[in-house]
C-alpha positions in Angstrom: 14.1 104.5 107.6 17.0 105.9 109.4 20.3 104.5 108.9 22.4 102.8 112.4 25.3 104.5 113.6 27.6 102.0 111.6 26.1 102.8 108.3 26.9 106.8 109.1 30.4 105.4 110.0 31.3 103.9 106.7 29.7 106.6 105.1 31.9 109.1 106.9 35.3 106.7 106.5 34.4 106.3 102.5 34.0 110.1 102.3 37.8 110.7 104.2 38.8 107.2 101.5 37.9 109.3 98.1 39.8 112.8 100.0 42.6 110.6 101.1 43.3 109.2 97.7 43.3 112.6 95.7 39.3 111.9 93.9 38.2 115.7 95.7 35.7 116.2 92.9 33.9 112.9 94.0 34.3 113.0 97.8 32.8 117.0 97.5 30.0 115.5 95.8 29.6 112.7 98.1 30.2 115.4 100.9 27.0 117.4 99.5 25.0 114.7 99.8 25.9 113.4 103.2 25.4 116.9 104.5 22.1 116.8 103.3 21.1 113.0 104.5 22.7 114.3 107.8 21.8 117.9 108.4 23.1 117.3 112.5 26.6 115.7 111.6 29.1 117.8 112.8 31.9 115.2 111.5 30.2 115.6 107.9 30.3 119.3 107.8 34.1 119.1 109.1 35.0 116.7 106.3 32.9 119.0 103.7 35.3 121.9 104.8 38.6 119.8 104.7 37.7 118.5 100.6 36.5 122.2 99.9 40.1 123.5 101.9 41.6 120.6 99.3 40.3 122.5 96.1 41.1 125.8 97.4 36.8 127.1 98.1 38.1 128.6 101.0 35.0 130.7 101.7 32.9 127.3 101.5 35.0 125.0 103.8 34.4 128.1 106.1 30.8 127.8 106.0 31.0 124.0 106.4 33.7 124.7 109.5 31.3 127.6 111.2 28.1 124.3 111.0 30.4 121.9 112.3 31.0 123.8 115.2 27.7 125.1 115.7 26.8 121.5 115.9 29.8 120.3 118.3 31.4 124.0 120.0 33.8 121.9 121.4 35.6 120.9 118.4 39.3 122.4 118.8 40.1 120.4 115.3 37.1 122.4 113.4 38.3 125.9 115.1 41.6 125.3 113.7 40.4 124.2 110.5 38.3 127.7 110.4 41.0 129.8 111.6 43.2 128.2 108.6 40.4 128.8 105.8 40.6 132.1 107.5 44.3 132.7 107.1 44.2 131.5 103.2 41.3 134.5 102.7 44.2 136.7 104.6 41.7 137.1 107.3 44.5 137.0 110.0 42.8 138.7 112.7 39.6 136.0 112.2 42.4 133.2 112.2 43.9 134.0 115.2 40.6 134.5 117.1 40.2 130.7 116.3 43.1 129.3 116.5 42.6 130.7 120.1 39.0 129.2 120.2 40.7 125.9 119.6 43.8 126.1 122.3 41.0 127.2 125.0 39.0 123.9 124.0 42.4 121.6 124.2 45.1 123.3 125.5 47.5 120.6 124.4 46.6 120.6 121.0 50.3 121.4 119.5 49.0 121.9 115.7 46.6 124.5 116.7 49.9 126.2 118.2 51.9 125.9 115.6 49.4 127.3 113.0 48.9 130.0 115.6 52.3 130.3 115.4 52.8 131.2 111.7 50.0 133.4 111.4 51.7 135.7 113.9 54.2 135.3 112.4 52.4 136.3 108.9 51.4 139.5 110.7 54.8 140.0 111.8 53.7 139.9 115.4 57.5 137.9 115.9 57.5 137.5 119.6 54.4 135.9 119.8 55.1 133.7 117.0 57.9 132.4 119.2 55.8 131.7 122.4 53.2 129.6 120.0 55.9 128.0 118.4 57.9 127.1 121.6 54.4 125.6 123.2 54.1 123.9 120.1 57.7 121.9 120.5 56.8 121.9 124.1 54.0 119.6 123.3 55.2 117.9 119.9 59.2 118.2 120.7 59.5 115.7 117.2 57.2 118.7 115.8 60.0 119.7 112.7 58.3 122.4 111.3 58.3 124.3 114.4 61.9 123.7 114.8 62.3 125.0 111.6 60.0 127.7 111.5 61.5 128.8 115.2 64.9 128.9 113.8 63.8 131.1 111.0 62.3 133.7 113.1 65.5 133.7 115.6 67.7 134.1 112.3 66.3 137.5 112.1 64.3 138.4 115.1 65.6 138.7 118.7 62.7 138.4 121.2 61.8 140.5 123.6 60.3 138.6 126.0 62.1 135.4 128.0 61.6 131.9 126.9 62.7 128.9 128.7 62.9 126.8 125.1 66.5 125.8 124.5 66.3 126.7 121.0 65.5 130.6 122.1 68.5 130.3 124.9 70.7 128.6 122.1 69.7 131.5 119.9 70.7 134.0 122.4 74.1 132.6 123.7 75.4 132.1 120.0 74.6 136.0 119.3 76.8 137.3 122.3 79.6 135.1 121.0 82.6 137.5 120.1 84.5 136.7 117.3 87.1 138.6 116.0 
């Protein structure tokens, strides 16, 4: 007998209840056995990969991240969530590739900047850091960690290519400031 679309659901919402409160060990076991009783689940496979992400089986949320999309290739959320597995392994060149996957799928998606945004920025490809995390604010402007990761860069990095963002033309007029 196949289970109803509402019994999936509460599966699915008790499997993100055991991750959200911290019992990883149960909801990866629980995640094993959903993936099985729903082989064509992309939502599964992306919550497998977010517990195993949680316990640090970075190479396994990857797997569970590449079915998910297989299953749904439109998921920018599962892109990102590969290209971040990716960037844990030091795979940098893989993350950015998906990160990129998942800003072609939703454009807005200001996250999916962001993360883009420090891996550049882990690669110390500085100026594009800036442009991901300027989009990023551009679409989140309450987005903190962007703010703070953008000041960082501009502590020690002046870019080379023009930005409209005001922290990057803030940035700019405070370093031709004379004082003596």
């Amino acid at each position: 007998m196949l289970d109803k679309p509402s019994s999936v659901k509460k599966k699915i919402n008790s499997l993100i209840s055991l991750y959200k409160n911290g019992l990883l060990d149960e909801a990866l076991a629980e995640a094993k056995v959903l993936s099985s009783q729903y082989p064509d689940n992309p939502s599964i496979y992306d919550i497998y990969g977010i517990i195993n992400t949680g316990l640090g089986n970075y190479k396994q949320s990857i797997d569970c991240f590449s079915k998910s999309i297989k299953l749904d290739p439109n998921n920018s959320k599962a892109y990102n969530n590969l290209a971040s597995s990716f960037n844990n392994l030091n795979q940098f060149n893989e993350a950015i590739i998906n990160y990129n996957k998942a800003i072609t799928i939703k454009p807005d998606f200001a996250e999916a900047h962001f993360n883009l945004g420090k891996t550049l920025n882990d690669v110390e490809r500085f100026d594009d850091a800036i442009l991901s995390y300027s989009k990023a604010i551009d679409l989140n402007p309450k987005f903190e960690k962007a703010y703070d990761n953008l000041v960082k860069i501009l502590t020690f990095h002046i870019p080379k290519k023009y930005n409209t963002n005001p922290c990057i033309i803030s940035n700019k007029l405070l370093q031709n400031i004379n004082f003596k």
